[in-house]
LODO-295252 format. One record per residue: residue in one letter; x, y, z of N, C-alpha, C, O in turn. Coordinates in pm, whole numbers. Example, Ala and Ser with C-alpha at 12.3 -4.5 7.8 and 13.67 -1.06 7.14 Angstrom:
2
+--------+--------+--------+--------+--------+--------+--------+--------+--------+--------+--------+--------+--------+
| residu |    n.u |    n.v |    n.w |   ca.u |   ca.v |   ca.w |    c.u |    c.v |    c.w |    o.u |    o.v |    o.w |
+--------+--------+--------+--------+--------+--------+--------+--------+--------+--------+--------+--------+--------+
|      A |   1319 |   -569 |    780 |   1230 |   -450 |    780 |   1320 |   -330 |    780 |   1424 |   -332 |    846 |
|      S |   1285 |   -225 |    708 |   1367 |   -106 |    714 |   1290 |      3 |    787 |   1341 |    114 |    804 |
+--------+--------+--------+--------+--------+--------+--------+--------+--------+--------+--------+--------+--------+
//
This chain:
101
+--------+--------+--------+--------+--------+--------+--------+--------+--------+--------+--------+--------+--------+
| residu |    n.u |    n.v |    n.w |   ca.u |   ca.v |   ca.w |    c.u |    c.v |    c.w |    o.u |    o.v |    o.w |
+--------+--------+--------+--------+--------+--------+--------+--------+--------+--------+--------+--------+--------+
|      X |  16534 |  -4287 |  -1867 |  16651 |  -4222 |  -1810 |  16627 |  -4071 |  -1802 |  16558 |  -4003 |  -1877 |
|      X |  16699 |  -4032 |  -1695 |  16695 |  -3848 |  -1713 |  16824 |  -3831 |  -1681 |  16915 |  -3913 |  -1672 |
|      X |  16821 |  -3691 |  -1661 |  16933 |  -3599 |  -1706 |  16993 |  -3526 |  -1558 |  16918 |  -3492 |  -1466 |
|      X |  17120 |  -3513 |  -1555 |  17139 |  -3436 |  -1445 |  17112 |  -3283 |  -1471 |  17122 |  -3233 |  -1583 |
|      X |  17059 |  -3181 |  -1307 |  17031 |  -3074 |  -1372 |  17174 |  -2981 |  -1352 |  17186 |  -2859 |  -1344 |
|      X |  17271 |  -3083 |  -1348 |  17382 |  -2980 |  -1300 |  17492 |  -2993 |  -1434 |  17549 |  -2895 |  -1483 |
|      X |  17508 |  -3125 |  -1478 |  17641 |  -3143 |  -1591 |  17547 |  -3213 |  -1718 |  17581 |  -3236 |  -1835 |
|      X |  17417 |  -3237 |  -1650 |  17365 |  -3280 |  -1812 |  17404 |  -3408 |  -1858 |  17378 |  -3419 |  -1978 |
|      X |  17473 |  -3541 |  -1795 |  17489 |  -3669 |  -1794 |  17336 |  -3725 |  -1750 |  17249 |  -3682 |  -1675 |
|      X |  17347 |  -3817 |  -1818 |  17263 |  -3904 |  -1837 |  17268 |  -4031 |  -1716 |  17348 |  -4123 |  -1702 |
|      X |  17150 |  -3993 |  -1641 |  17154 |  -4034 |  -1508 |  17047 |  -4124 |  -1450 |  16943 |  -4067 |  -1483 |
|      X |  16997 |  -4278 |  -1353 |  16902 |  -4325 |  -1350 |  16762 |  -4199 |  -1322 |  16771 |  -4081 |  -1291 |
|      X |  16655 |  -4274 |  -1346 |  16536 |  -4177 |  -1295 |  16502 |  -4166 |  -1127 |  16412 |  -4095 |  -1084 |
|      X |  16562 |  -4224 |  -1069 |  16539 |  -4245 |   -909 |  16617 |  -4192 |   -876 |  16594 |  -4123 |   -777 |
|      X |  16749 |  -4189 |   -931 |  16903 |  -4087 |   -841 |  16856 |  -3974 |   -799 |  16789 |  -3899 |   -869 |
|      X |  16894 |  -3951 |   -667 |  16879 |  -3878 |   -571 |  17025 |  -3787 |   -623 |  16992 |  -3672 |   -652 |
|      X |  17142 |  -3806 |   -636 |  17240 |  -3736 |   -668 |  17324 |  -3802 |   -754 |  17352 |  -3922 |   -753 |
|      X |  17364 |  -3716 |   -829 |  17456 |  -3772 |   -976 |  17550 |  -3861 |   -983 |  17641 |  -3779 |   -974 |
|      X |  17599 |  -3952 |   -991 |  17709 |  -4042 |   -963 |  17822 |  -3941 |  -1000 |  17923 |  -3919 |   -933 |
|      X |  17783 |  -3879 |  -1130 |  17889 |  -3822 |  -1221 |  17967 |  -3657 |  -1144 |  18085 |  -3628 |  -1165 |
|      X |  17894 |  -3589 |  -1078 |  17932 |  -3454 |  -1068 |  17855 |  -3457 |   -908 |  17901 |  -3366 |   -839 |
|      X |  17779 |  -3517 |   -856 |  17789 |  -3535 |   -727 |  17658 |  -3471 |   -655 |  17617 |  -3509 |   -545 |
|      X |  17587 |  -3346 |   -750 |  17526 |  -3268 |   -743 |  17350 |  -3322 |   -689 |  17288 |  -3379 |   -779 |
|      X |  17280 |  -3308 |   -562 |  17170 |  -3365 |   -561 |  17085 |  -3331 |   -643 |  17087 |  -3214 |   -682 |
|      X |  16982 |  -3424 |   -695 |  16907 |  -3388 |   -777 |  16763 |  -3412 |   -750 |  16702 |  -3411 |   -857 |
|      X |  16685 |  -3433 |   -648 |  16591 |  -3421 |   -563 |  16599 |  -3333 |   -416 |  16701 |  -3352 |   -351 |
|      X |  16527 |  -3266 |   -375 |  16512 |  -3209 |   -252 |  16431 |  -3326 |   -173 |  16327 |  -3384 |   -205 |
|      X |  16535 |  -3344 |    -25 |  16502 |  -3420 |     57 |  16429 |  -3386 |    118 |  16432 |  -3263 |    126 |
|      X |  16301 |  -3461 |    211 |  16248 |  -3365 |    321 |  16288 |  -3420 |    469 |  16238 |  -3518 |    524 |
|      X |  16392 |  -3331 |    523 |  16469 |  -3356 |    625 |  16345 |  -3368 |    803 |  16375 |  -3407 |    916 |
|      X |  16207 |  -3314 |    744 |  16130 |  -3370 |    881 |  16029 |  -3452 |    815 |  15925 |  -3452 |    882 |
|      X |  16021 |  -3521 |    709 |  15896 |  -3607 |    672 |  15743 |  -3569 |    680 |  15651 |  -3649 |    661 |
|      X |  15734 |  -3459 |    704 |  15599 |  -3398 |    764 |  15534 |  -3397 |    564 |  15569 |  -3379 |    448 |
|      X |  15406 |  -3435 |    666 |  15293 |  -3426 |    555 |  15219 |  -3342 |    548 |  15263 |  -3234 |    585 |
|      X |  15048 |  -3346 |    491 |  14991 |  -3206 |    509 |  14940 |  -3290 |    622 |  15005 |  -3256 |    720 |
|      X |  14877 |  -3358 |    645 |  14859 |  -3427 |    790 |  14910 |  -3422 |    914 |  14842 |  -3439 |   1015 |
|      X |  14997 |  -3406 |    914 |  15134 |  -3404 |   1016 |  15156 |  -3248 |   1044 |  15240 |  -3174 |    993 |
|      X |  15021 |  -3206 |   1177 |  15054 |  -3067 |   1212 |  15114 |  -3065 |   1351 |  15170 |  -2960 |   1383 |
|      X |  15111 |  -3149 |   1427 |  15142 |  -3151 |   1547 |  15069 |  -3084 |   1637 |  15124 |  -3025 |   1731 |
|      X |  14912 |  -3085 |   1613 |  14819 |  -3025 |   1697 |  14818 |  -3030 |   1872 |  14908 |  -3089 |   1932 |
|      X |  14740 |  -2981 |   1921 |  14713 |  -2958 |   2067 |  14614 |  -3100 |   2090 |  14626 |  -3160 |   2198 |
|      X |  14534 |  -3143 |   2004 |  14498 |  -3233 |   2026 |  14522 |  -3347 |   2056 |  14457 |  -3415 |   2135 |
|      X |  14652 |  -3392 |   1975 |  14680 |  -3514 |   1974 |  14801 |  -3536 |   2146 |  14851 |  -3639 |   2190 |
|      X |  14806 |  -3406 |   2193 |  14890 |  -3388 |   2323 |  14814 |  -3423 |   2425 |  14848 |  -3481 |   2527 |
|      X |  14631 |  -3357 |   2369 |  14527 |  -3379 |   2525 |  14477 |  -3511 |   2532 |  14419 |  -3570 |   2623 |
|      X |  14518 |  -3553 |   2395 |  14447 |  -3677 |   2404 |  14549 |  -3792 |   2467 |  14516 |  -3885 |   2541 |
|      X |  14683 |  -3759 |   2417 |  14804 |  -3858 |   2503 |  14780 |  -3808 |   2656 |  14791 |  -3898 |   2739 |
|      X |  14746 |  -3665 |   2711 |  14796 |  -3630 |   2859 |  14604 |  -3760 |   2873 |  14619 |  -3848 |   2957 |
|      X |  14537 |  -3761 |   2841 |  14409 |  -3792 |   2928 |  14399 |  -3985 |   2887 |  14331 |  -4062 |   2956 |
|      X |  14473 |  -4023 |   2778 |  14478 |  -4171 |   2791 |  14672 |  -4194 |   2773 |  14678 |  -4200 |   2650 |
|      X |  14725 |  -4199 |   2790 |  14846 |  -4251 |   2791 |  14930 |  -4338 |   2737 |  15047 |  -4336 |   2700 |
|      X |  14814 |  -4443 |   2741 |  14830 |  -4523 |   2652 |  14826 |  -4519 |   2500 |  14899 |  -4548 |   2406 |
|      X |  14739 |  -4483 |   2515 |  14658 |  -4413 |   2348 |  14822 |  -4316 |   2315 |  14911 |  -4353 |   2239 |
|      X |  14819 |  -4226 |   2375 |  14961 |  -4169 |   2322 |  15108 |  -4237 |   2329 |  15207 |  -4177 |   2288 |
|      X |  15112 |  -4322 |   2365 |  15233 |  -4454 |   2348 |  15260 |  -4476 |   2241 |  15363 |  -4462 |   2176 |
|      X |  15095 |  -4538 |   2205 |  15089 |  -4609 |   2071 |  15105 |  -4510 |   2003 |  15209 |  -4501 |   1937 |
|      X |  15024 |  -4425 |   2000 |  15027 |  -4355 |   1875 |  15146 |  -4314 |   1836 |  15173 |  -4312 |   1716 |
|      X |  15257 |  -4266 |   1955 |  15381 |  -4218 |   1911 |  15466 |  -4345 |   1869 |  15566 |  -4334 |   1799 |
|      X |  15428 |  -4442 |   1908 |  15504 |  -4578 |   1860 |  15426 |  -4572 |   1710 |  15512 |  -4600 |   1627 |
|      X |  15342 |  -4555 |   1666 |  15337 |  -4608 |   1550 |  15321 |  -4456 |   1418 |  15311 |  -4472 |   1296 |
|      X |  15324 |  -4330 |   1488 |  15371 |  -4237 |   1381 |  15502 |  -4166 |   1390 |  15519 |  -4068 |   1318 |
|      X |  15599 |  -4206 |   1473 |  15747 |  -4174 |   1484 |  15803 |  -4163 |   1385 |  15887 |  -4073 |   1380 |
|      X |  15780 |  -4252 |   1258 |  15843 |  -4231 |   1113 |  15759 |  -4130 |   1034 |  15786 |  -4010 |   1023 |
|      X |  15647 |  -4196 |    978 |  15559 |  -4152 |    876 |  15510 |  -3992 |    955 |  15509 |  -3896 |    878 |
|      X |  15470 |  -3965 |   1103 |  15400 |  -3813 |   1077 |  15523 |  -3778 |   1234 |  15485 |  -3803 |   1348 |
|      X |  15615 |  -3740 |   1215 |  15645 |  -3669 |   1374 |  15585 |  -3602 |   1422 |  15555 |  -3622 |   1540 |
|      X |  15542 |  -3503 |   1360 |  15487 |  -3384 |   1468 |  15379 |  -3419 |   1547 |  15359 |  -3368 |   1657 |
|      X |  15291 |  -3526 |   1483 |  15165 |  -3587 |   1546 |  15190 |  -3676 |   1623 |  15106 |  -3715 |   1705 |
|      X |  15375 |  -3754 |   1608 |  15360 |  -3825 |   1725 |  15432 |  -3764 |   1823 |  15408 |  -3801 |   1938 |
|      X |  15527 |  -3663 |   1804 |  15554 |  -3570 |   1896 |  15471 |  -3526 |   2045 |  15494 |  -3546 |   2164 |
|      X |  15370 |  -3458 |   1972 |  15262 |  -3415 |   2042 |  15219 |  -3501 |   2080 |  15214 |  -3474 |   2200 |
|      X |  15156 |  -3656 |   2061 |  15101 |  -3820 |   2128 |  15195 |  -3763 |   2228 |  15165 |  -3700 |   2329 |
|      X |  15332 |  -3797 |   2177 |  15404 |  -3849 |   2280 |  15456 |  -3791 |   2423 |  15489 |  -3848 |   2527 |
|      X |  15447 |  -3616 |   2375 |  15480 |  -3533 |   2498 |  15340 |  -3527 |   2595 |  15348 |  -3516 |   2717 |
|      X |  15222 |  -3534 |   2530 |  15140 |  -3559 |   2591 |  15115 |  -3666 |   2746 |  15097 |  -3646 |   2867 |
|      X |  15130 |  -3792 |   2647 |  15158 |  -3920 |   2762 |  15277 |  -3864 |   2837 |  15254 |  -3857 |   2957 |
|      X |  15367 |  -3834 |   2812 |  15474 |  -3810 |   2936 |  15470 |  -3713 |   2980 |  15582 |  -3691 |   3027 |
|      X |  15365 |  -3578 |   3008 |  15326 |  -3498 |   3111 |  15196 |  -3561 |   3167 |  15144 |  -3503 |   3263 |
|      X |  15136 |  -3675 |   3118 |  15028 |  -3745 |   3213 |  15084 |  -3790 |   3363 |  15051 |  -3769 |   3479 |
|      X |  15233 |  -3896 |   3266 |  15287 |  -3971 |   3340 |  15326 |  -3891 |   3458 |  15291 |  -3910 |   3575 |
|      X |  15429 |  -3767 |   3395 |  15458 |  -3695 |   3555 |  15387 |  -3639 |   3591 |  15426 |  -3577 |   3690 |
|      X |  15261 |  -3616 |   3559 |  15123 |  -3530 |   3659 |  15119 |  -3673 |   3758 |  15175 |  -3682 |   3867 |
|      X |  15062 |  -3747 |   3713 |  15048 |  -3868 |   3795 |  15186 |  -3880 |   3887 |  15147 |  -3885 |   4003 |
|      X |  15264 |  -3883 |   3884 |  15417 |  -3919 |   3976 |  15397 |  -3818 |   4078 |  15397 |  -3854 |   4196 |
|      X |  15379 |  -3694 |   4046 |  15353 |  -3575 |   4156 |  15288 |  -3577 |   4230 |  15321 |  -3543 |   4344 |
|      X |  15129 |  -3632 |   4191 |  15053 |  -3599 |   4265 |  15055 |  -3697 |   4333 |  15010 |  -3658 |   4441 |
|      X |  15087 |  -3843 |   4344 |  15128 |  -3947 |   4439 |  15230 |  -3907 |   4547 |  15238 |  -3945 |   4664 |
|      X |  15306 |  -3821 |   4479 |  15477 |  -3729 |   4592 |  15362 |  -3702 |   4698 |  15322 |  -3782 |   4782 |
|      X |  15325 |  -3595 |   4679 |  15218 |  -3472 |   4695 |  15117 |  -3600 |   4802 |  15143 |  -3589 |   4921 |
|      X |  15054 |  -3668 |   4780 |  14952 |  -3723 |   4853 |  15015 |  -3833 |   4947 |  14941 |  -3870 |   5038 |
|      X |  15112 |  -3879 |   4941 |  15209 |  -3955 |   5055 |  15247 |  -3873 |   5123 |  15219 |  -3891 |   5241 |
|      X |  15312 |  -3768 |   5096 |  15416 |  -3653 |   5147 |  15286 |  -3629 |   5271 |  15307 |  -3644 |   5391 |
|      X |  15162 |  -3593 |   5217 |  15026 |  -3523 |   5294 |  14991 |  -3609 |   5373 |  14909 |  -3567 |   5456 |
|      X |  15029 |  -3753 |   5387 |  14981 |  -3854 |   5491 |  15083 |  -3887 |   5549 |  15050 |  -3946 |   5652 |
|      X |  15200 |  -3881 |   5539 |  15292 |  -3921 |   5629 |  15283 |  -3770 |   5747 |  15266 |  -3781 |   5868 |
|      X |  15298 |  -3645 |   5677 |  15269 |  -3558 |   5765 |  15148 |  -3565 |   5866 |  15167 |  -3562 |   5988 |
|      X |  15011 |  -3577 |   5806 |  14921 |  -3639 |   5906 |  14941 |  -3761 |   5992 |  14880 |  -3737 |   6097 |
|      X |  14968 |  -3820 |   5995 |  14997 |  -3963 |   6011 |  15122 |  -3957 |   6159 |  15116 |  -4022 |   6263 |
|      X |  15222 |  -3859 |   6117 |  15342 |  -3819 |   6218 |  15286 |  -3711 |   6319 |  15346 |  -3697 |   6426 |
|      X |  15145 |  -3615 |   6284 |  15091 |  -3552 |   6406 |  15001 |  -3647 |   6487 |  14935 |  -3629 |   6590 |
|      X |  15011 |  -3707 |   6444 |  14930 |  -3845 |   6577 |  14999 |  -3870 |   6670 |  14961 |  -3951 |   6755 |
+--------+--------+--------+--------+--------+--------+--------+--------+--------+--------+--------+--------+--------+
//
């Protein structure tokens, strides 16, 4: 058993906050980030150049590292709209050719 650090009741060892006086008694970590979890440039070039690869990855570090799947994930979705544009962009360029005939 331990102790609260606020009224000094006698409190489980896992309580997060005192039953008795209300007071938390662990600091939460409100972004989960690890020392792992930097949210590099890398893990963005590597979602913008496979897409897939950054799907997953943001599907499967969304809990355990955000910032790394952050970056996966903004990555793949500026692939995606590079790709959407440049399809605008290359129809747009053949229908115009296509209508000077």
């Amino acid at each position: 058993m331990a102790y609260c650090k606020n009224c000094g009741q006698e409190i489980h060892n896992d309580a997060v906050i005192c039953p008795h006086c209300g007071v938390a008694q662990k600091e939460l970590s409100t972004t989960g980030t690890g020392p792992n979890d930097v949210g590099g440039i890398g893990w963005g070039l590597l979602g913008f150049c496979v897409p897939v690869a950054g799907l997953v990855l943001y599907l499967i570090w969304k809990d355990d590292k955000p910032l790394n799947a952050k970056a996966a994930g903004i990555g793949a979705l500026a692939s995606v709209g590079v790709a959407i544009l440049v399809y605008i962009i290359y129809f747009v360029f053949i229908i115009s050719i296509l209508g000077a005939y």
